[in-house]
N, C-alpha and C positions, 0 to 999 in steps of 0.2 A: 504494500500500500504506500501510494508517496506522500510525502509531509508537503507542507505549507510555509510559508515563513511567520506562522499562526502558531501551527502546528508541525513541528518539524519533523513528528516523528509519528505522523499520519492518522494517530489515535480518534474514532470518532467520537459523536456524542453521547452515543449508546455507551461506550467504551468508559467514556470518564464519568460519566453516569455511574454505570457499575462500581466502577472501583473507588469513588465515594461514596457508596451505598453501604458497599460490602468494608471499607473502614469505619466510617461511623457505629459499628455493630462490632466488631473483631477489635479494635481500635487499633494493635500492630498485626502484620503482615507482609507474607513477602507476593510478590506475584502467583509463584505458582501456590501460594496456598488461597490467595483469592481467587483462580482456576477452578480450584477444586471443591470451593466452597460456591462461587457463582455460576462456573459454564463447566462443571464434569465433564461434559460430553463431548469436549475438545482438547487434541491431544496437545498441544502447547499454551504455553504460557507467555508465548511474545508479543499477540494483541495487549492482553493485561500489561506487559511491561511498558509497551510503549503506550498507555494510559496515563501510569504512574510519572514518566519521563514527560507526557506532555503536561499533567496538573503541577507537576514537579516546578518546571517554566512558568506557569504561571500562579506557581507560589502557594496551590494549592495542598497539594501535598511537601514530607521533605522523608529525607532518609533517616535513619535512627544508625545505622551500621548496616552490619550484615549476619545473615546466618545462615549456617550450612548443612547440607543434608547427604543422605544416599537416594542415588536416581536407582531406576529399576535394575538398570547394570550394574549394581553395587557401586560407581564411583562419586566422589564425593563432589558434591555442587554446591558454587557460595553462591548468596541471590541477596539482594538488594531490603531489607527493614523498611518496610515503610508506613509513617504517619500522618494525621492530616495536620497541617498548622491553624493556626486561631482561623481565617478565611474559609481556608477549606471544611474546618467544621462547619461554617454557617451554611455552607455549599452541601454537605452532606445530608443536615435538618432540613434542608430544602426536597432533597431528593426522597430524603424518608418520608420528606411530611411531619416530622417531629417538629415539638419546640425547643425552642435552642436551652429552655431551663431542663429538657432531661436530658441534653446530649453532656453535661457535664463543662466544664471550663476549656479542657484540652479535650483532646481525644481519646487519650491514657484517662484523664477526669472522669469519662460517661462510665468506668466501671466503678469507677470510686465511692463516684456520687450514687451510683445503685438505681442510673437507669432502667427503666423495662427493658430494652431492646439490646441493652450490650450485653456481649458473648465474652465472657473472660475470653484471653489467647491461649490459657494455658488446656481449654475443651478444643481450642482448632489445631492446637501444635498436638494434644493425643490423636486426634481425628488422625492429620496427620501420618504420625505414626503408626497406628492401624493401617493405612492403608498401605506404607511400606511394607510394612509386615508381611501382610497379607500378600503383595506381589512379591517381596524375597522367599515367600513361601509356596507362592506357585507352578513353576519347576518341579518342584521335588512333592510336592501332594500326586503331580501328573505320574512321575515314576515312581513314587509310592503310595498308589492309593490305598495297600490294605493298611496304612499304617496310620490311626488317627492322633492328631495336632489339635489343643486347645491354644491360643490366641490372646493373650496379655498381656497389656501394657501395661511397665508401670510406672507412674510421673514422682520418679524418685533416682538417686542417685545410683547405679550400678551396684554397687557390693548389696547396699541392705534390698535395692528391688530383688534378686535371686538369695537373699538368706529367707527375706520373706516366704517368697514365693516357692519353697524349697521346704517348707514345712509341711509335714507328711509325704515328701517324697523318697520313693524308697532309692533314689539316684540322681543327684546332680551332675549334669556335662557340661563343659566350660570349655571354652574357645583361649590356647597362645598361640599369639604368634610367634613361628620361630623364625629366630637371625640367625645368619651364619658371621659370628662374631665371638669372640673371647666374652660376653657378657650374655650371654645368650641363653645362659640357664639361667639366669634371675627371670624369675615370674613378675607381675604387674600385679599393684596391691589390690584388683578385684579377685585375680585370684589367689591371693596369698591370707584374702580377708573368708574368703568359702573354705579355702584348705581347715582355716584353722576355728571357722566358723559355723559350719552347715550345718544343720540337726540329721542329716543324712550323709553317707559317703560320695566322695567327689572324685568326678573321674575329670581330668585335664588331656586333653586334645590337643597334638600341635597341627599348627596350619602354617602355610606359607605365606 
């Protein structure tokens, strides 16, 4: 799609619509997770970004940072935080139809404040996560379908998510990766925190 010297980066109005819609309610996001919260059923997330990049120009949106993920091929992708600024909130209340007293001060504000309509980020970042999940696991469901997989996430840090979740199991497996290096037998304190921690036996895995 070609830009404009309006819009340089071709986004329409449906486009920044959306993605003021879909922040005033999430209040951070990255593209692909406004994708998948607004248009599923498209396989990119590059309309959405260049949304974000044209409200960006015009001050409605800004960056926060960045954060990073795994795409369906296991590699790891950074993608762009983003927020609405004081304007772009008013720009958002518009599109919702809300009044500007529930969207909060900021946009981070509308969860604060304890709007109706805001979605903490930390329900879209599991969402999220679930559905990697879900695709790093479907591969291997297809090769092994007699073998059934329960599904949990948990929005906690690595060691205590699997000590938790590891309670009543009669077997823990735990992923190292190995290096071919003189340090290579030190473990990483997830698994050094299951070794010495698990209410069950743990079996450790090397990978490359």
């Amino acid at each position: 799609m070609g830009g404009t010297k309006r819009r340089p980066y071709g986004a329409t109005a449906k486009t920044r619509q959306m993605v003021l819609a879909a922040l005033g309610v999430v209040t951070v996001a990255t593209a692909e997770q406004v994708r998948r919260l607004m248009c599923p059923g498209t396989a990119s997330a590059q309309t959405v970004r260049n949304g974000c990049l044209d409200l960006g120009r015009d001050g409605l949106v800004e960056s926060l940072g960045s954060a990073s993920h795994a795409n369906a091929a296991g590699n790891l992708v950074t993608e762009q935080l983003w927020n609405l600024s004081g304007p772009g909130l008013e720009a958002a209340a518009a599109v919702l139809d809300r009044p500007m007293r529930e969207m909060g001060d900021t946009a981070r504000g509308a969860a604060r404040s304890g709007a109706k309509h805001a979605l903490n980020v930390a329900q879209l970042t599991k969402a999220d996560a679930q559905l990697e999940l879900a695709e790093a696991l479907r591969s291997w469901r297809e090769k092994f379908p007699q073998v059934g997989v329960e599904e949990c996430v948990g929005m906690e840090s690595p060691a205590p998510a699997l000590l938790h979740g590891s309670a009543g199991a009669g077997l823990l497996v735990v992923g190292r990766r190995h290096r071919h290096h003189l340090l290579s037998r030190r473990i990483g304190h997830v698994v050094h925190a299951v070794v010495h921690h698990a209410p069950c036996p743990v079996a450790v895995v090397p990978y490359e």
